[in-house]
N, C-alpha and C positions, 0 to 999 in steps of 0.2 A: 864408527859408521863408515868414515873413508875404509879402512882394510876389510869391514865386510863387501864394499862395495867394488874393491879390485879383485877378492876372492870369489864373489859371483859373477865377475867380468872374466879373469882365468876359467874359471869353473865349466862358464858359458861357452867360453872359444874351444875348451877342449872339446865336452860334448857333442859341439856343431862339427868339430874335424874328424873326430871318432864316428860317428853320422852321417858326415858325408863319403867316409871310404866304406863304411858299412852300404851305403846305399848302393853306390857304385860296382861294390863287390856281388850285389844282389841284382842288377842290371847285368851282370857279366851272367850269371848264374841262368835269369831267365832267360836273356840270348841263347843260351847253349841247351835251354830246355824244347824253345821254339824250335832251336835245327834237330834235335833228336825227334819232336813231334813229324818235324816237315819228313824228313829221312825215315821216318818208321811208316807213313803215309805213301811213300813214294814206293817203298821197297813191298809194303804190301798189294796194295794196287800192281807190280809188274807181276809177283806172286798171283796173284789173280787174274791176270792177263794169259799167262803162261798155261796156269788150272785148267782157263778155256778151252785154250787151244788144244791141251791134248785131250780134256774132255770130247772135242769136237772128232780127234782122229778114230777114237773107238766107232765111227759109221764106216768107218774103211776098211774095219779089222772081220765086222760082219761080213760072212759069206754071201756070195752072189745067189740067189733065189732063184728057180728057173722060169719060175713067172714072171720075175720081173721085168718090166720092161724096158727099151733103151733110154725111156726121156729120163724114167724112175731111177734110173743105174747114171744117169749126169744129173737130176738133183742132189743127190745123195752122194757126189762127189760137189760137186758144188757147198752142199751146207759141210762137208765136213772139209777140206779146204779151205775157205772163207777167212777163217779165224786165223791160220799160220800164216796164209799171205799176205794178212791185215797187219798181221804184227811182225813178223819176222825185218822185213826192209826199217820199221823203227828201232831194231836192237842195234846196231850201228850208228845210223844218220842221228835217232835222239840219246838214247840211253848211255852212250859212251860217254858223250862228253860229261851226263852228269857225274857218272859214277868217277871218270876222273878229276873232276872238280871235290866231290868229295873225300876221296881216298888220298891223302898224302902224302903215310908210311905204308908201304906194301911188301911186308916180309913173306908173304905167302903167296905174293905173284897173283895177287889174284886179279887187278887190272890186264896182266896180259892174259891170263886165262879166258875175259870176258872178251879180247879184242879176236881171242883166236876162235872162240865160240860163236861172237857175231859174227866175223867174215863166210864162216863153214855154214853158216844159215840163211846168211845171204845169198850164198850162191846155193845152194839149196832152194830158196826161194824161186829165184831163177828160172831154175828147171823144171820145180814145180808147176811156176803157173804157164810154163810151154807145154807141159804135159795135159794140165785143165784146159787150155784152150783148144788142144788138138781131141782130146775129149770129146769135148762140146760141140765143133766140129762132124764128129765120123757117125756115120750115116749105116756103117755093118755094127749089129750087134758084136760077132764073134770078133771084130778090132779094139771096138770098145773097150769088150770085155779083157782080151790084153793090155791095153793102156791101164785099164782098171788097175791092173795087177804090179805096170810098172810105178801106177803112182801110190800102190799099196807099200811099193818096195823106199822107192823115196820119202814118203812120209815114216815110215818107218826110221830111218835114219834121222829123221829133224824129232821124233820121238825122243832116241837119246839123246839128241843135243839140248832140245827143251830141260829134260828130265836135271840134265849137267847144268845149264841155264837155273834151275830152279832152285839145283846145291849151292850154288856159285853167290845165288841170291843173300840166300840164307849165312855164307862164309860173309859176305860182306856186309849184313846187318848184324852180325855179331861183334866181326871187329871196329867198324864203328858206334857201335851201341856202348862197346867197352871204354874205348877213345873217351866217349864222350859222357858216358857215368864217372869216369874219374878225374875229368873236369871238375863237374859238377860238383863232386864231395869233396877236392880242392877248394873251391868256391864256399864252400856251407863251414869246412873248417875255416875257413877265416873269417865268416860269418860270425860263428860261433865267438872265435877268438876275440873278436871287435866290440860281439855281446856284452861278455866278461868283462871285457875295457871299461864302456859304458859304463856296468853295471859300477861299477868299481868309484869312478867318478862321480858316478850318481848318489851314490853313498856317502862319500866325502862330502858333496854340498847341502844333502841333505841331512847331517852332521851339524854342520857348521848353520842351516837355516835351523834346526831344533834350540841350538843353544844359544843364537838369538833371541828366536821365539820362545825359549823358557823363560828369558829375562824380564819381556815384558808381560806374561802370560795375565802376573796379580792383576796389573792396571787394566788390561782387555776384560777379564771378567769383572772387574768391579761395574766397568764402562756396560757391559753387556747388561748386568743385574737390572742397572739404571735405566736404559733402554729396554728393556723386557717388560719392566714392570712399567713403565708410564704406556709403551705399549698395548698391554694387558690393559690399563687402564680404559685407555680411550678404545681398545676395541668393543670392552665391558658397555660400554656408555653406548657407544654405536649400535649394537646388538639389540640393547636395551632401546634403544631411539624403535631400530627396527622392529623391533615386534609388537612393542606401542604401534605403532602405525600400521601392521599387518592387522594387527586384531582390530583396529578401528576401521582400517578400510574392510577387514572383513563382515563387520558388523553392520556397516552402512551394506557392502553390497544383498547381505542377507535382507535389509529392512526393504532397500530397493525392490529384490525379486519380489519380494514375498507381498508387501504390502497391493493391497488390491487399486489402490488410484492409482490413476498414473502421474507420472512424473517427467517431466521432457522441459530440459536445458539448449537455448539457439543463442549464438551468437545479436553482433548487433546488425547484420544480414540477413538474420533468420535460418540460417541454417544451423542445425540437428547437431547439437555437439553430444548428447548424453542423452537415454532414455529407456526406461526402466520397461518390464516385458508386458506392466499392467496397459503400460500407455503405447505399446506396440501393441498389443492384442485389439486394445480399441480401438485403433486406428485402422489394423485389417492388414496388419504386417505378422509375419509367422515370428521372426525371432528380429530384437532391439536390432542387431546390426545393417538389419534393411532399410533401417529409418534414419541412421546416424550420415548425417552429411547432405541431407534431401533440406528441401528449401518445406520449413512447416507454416508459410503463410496459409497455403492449398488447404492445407488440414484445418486452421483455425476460421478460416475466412472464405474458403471455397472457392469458385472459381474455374471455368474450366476452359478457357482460352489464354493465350499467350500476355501475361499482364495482369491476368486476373487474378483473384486471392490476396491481395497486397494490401495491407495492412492500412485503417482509415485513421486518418489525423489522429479522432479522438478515440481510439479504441486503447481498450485496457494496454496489450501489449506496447501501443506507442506511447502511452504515456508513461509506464515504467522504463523505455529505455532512453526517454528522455527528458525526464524528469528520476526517474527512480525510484518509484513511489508506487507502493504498494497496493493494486486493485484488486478486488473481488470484484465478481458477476453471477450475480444468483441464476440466471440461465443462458445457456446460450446453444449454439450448433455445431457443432465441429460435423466434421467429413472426412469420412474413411478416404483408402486410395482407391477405393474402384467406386467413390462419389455418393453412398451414401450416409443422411444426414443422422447426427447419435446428436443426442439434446446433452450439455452437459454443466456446469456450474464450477467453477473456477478460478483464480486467483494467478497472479502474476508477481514476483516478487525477484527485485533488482539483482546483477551480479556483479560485483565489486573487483577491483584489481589493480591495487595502489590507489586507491580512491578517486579511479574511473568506473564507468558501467561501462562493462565488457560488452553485458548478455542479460536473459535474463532467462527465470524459471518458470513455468508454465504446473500451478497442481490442479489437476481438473479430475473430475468425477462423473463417472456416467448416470443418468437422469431418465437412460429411457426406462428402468422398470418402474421409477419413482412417475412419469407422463404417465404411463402405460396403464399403473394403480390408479391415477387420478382418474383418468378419461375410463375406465371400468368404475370406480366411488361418484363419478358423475353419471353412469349410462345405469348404474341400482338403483344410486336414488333417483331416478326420472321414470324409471320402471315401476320403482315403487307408489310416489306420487299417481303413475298412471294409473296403476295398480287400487290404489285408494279411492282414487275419484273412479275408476270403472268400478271397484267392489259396490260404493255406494249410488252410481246411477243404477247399475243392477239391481241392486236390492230394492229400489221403489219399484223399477221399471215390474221385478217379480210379482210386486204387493199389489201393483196395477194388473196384470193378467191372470191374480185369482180370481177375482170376483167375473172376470170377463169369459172364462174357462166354466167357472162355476155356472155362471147362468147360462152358456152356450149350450153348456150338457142338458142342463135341466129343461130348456127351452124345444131341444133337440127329440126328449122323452115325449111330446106332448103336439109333435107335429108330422104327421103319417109321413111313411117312406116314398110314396107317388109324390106327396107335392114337394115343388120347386124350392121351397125355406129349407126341406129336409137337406139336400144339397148343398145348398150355401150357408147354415151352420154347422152342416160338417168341413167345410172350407176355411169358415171359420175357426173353430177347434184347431185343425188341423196348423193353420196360421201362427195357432195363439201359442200351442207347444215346441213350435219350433224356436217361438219367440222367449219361453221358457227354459227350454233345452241352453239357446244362447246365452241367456242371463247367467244362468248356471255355471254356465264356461267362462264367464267371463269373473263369476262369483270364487272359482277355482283357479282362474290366474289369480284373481287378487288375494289368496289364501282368507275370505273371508266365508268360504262356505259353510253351511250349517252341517257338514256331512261330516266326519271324524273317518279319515282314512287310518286302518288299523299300518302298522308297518310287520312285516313279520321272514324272517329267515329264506331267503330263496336259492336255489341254485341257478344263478346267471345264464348259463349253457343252456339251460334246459327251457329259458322264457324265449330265447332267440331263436332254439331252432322251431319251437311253437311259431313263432312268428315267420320266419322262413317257410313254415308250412302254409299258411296261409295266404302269404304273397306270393305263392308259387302257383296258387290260381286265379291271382287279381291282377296280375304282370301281363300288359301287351307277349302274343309271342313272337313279335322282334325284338324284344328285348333279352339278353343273356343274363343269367342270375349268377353270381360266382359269391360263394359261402365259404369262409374260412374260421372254425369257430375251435379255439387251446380244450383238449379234454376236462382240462381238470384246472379253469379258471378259480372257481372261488364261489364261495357264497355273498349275497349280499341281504342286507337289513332293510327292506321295504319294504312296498304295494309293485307284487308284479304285473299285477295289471295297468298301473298307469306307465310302468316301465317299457311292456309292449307296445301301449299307446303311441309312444314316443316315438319307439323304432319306427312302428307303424305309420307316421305322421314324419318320418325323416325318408321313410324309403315311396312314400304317397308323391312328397316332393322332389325325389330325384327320378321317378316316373317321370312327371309331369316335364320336368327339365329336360328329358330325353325324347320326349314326343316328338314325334315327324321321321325319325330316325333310327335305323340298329343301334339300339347303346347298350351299355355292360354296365350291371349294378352289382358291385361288388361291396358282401358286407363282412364283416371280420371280427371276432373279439380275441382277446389276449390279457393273459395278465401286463401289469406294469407297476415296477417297484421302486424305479425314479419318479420324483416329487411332479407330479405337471405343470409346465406354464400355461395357466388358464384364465378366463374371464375373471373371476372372483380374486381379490384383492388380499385373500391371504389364506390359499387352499392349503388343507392340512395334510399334512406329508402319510408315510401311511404306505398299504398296498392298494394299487385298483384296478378295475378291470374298464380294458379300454375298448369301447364298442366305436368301430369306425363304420361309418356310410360312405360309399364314395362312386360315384356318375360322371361319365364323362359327357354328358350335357352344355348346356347354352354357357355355364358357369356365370359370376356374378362381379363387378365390378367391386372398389372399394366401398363407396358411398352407399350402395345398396347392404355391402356387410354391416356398415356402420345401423342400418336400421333393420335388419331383419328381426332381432328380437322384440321390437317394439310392437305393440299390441296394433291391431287393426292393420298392419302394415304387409302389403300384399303385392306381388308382383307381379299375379294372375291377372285373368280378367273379371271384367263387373260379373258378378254371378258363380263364378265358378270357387271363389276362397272367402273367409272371413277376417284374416290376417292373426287368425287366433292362434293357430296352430303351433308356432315356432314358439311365440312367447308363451304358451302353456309348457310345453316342453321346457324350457327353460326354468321355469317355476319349480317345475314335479323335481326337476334333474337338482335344481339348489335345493330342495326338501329334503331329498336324498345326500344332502351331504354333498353331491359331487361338482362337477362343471362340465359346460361344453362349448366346444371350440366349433370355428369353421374356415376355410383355407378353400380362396376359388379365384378364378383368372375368366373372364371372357373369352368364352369360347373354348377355356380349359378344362370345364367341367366343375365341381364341387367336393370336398370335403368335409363330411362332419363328424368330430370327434366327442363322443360319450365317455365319458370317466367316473365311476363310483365306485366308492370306498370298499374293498372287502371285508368280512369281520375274521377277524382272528381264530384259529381252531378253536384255541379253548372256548371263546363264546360262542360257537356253531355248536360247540358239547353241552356246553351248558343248558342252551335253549331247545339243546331236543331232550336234554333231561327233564325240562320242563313239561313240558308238552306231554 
C-alpha cells in the first residue's frame, strides 16, 4: 500500500509538471494567435482605407461637362478629396510607429519603404489641400477649371503612391503573418510533444491502478452481489408498498367522485380540508377546489353577517369534535354559497390522529326531491280527499235538481207565454242548469262522473292549432298572440277535446292576467325526451310533448302557487271564476298520464307547463290498423 501510494504521488507530480508546461506552452500559442488576429484586423482596415481613397479619386478622372456648374465643379472636388486628405497626414503621425512596432527583422526594407512613402504623401497632402482651398475660393469658372486640372495632376501622383501604399501593405502582412505562423507551429509542436509525454505517464499509472484493482476486483464484486440484491430487495418491497397505496388511493378517489352524497372533511376550526364534487355541487361550487380551505360553518348553519353561522353548543358537529361521538340528523338545512337553503340528512363522524380528534367528517344527503315528493303526496292526497267529498256533495246536490228541473219544465208547459210565471220558470230552469252543468264539473274533477271519456290516438299539433284558431278571435286586440308549435311532435293517447279544454282554460287565464294592458301570450309545443321534474311524485320517463303557456301578466306570488290547484280556489273576483278551472285541468292532464307545472314572480308574468306522454310509432301503427 505504501509503494503504491509513493508511485501515485510520483505519478501525480509528473503529470501536474507535464500540465503545467503544456498549459503554458498553450498560453504562449494563444498570445501569438490574438497579435496575428489584432495585425490581420489592422492591416485590413488600412487596406480599406486606401480602397477608399482612390475609389474617391476616380470623380477627378471624370471629364468636365460643360454644363456643369462652378459650385458643381467644387463639390465634386470636395467629395473626391475628402478621403486622401483625411487619410493621408495619418500614414506618418499614426501608422508608422505601428508598423515599426511590429516589424522587427526587416530584410526587404520595407519599414523604410513605408517611411519614404508616408513622407511623399505628406507633403503631397499639403499641396493638395492648398489647392482645394483655392478652389473653393475662385469665383471665374475658366481658373477653376485650371485648378481642376492641377489638382487632377496631383492627385494623380498620390494615386501611385496609394496604389505602392497598398503593395507595401500587402508585403508587410505576409511577412508577418509568416513570422508568426511559424511561431505558432513551434508552439503546437511542443504541444504535441508534452501530449505524448502525458500520455505516456498516464499509462504507466493507469498500469499500476489496473493491477491493483485486479487484486481486489473478487471481494468488490462479491460486496456489490450483496448490496445489489438486498437493494433489489427493499426496492421490491417499496414498489410494492407503492402501488398498494396508489391503487387504494385510487379507489377511494374514484368512490369520492363518483358517489352521489356528499362528503366534506373540516378541521377543528371548521375549515374545508377535503371534499368530494357530490358535496361541491350541493353546495353551488363548480369544482371541490373552491371549497377546500373556506370556513363550512356558513354552509351547515347559515348565517349571513360577520359571526354568524357558527356552530351551537349542542349541534351535531359540536358534539363530535368534542366529544367524538357519532351523530346523525334525520333533517336538517344546509346553505348554498349564494344562501340558498337545500334540506338535507346527515351524519358526523370523528377524525382521529394519535388518539386526538383533529377534525371531523360531515356525510350528508340532499332531501330536497325527497320534501319536494312529500309536499306533492300531501297536495294529491288533499286534492283527492277534496276530490271525494266535492264528487259526493255533487252527486246529491245533482239528485236534488232533477226533480226541480223536472217539474220546472213540466210546470212551464202548462203556463201561457204572456203571463209573468212563464218568465220566472224559465229563470228558474235556467238557474237549475247552470246548477247542474256545475255539479257536473265538479263530478269531472272528482273523476266520479257517470260519463266514460273514450281516450283515442290524436295528433297533438293539430288540437293546438285548432285551439290557436279559436283564441285568435276571443283575444282583446291589445293583446299579441305568438305561436310556436315542432311540425312533427307526436301523437298522443286521449280525449282531445278535454285537452283543448285545458289550453283553452290556461290561455282564458293568462288573458285575464294581462287585462288593463298590451301583453304577449305566447304558446308553444315541442317534443321533449328528458324525464320532467314535475308535480306527481313519480312521473314515468318516456317521450312527451311539452305544451308551454306563458303571459307576461300581474304573475303570482309563491303562496298563491301553493294553491292554485285546489278546487274552488280563485284569484278573480266574486262572479267572474268558479275556482274550478285549474284543478279540472289538473285532473284531465293526470288521466292523461301527464303533469303540469307553473313558474311565476309578481309582476313577472306566469308560466305553465303541459307534459304528455307520446305513444310510440309502432302503437300509432297499430291503432290505425285498428281502426
Amino acid at each position: 500500500m505504501v509503494f503504491l501510494a509513493v508511485y501515485m504521488l510520483a505519478a501525480g507530480l509528473s503529470i501536474a509538471v507535464v500540465a503545467s508546461v503544456s498549459r503554458q506552452t498553450n498560453e504562449v500559442i494563444q498570445t501569438l494567435s490574438r497579435s496575428h488576429e489584432t495585425f490581420s484586423n489592422f492591416v485590413f482596415g488600412e487596406v480599406f482605407e486606401v480602397q477608399k481613397a482612390l475609389s474617391a479619386f476616380h470623380e477627378l478622372v471624370a471629364p468636365i461637362d460643360e454644363g456643369e456648374t462652378l459650385e458643381a465643379l467644387k463639390r465634386r472636388v470636395e467629395r473626391a478629396t475628402s478621403p486622401m486628405i483625411n487619410y493621408l497626414p495619418g500614414v506618418i503621425n499614426n501608422r508608422q510607429p505601428i508598423i515599426e512596432a511590429m516589424i522587427l527583422e526587416d530584410p526587404l526594407g520595407v519599414k523604410l519603404r513605408f517611411a519614404e512613402i508616408g513622407a511623399a504623401l505628406g507633403a503631397h497632402e499639403v499641396v493638395l489641400s492648398a489647392m482645394v482651398r483655392g478652389l473653393a475660393g475662385e469665383t471665374d469658372r475658366s481658373q477653376a477649371i485650371e485648378k481642376f486640372r492641377d489638382i487632377r495632376r496631383i492627385s494623380t501622383e498620390i494615386e501611385k503612391d496609394l496604389a505602392e501604399l497598398n503593395h507595401l501593405y500587402s508585403q508587410i502582412y505576409s511577412l508577418l503573418a509568416s513570422r508568426i505562423n511559424a511561431d505558432i507551429e513551434e508552439g503546437q509542436r511542443k504541444v504535441r510533444f508534452l501530449g505524448n509525454l502525458l500520455m505516456v505517464v498516464f499509462g504507466l499509472i493507469v498500469g499500476g491502478a489496473i493491477m491493483f484493482f485486479l487484486y481486489d476486483r473478487r471481494i468488490q464484486r462479491v460486496r456489490e452481489r450483496r448490496h445489489e440484491h438486498a437493494r433489489q430487495r427493499l426496492q421490491d418491497m417499496v414498489e410494492l408498498r407503492r402501488t398498494d397505496l396508489e391503487v387504494a388511493e385510487d379507489r377511494l378517489r374514484l368512490i369520492l367522485e363518483n358517489i352521489g352524497e356528499g362528503i366534506l372533511a373540516v378541521n377543528r376550526e371548521g375549515r374545508v380540508l377535503m371534499v368530494n364534487p357530490a358535496a361541491a355541487r350541493l353546495l353551488g361550487f363548480e369544482t371541490p377546489k373552491l371549497v377546500l380551505g373556506r370556513d363550512a360553518h356558513p354552509f351547515i348553519f347559515g348565517g349571513s353577517e360577520p359571526g354568524d353561522g357558527k356552530p351551537p353548543p349542542d349541534s351535531a358537529l359540536s358534539r363530535t369534535l368534542r366529544h367524538g361521538s357519532r351523530v346523525r340528523v334525520e333533517q336538517a338545512t344546509f346553505y348554498t354559497v349564494s344562501r340558498l337553503p337545500i334540506e338535507v340528512a346527515y351524519e358526523t363522524y370523528p377524525l382521529r390522529r394519535e388518539g386526538k380528534i383533529s377534525g371531523a367528517v360531515l356525510h350528508f344527503v340532499d332531501l330536497s326531491d325527497w320534501v319536494k315528493r312529500q309536499s306533492q303526496m300531501i297536495q294529491i292526497q288533499k286534492m283527492d280527499a277534496l276530490g271525494t267529498l266535492a264528487g259526493g256533495i255533487a252527486h246529491d246536490f245533482n239528485n236534488m235538481l232533477t226533480p226541480i228541473l223536472a217539474l220546472s219544465q213540466l210546470s212551464l208547459r202548462s203556463v201561457p207565454e204572456s203571463d209573468r210565471l212563464h218568465l220566472r220558470l224559465e229563470k228558474i230552469i235556467q238557474a237549475a242548469q247552470r246548477a247542474k252543468d256545475l255539479a257536473n264539473r265538479i263530478l269531472t274533477f272528482s273523476r266520479q262522473s257517470n260519463l266514460q271519456v273514450s281516450h283515442q290516438p290524436f295528433d297533438i299539433s293539430l288540437v293546438v292549432r285548432e285551439s290557436v284558431g279559436l283564441l285568435q278571435s276571443t283575444l282583446p286586440s291589445s293583446m299579441t298572440l305568438n305561436v310556436s308549435i315542432h311540425p312533427e311532435c307526436g301523437t298522443v293517447l286521449g280525449n282531445a277535446s278535454q285537452i283543448q279544454s285545458v289550453l283553452m282554460n290556461l290561455c282564458s287565464n293568462a288573458a285575464d292576467a294581462m287585462e288593463g294592458h298590451a301583453g304577449v301570450l305566447t304558446i308553444s309545443l315541442k317534443p321533449l325526451s328528458a324525464r320532467p321534474r314535475t308535480l306527481t311524485p313519480h312521473p314515468r320517463g318516456g317521450r312527451y310533448a311539452e305544451l308551454s303557456v306563458i303571459d307576461n301578466g300581474k304573475g303570482m306570488d309563491e303562496n298563491t302557487i301553493k294553491l292554485i290547484f285546489n278546487p274552488f280556489f280563485t284569484t278573480k273576483e266574486v262572479g267572474r271564476g268558479t275556482g274550478l278551472g285549474l284543478s279540472m285541468a289538473h285532473g284531465i292532464i293526470h288521466e292523461h298520464g301527464g303533469d303540469i307545472t307553473v313558474e311565476s314572480k309578481p309582476g313577472k308574468g306566469s308560466t305553465f307547463r303541459v307534459f304528455l306522454p307520446l305513444m310510440r310509432k309502432e302503437r300509432v301503427k297499430s291503432a290505425k290498423l285498428k281502426e
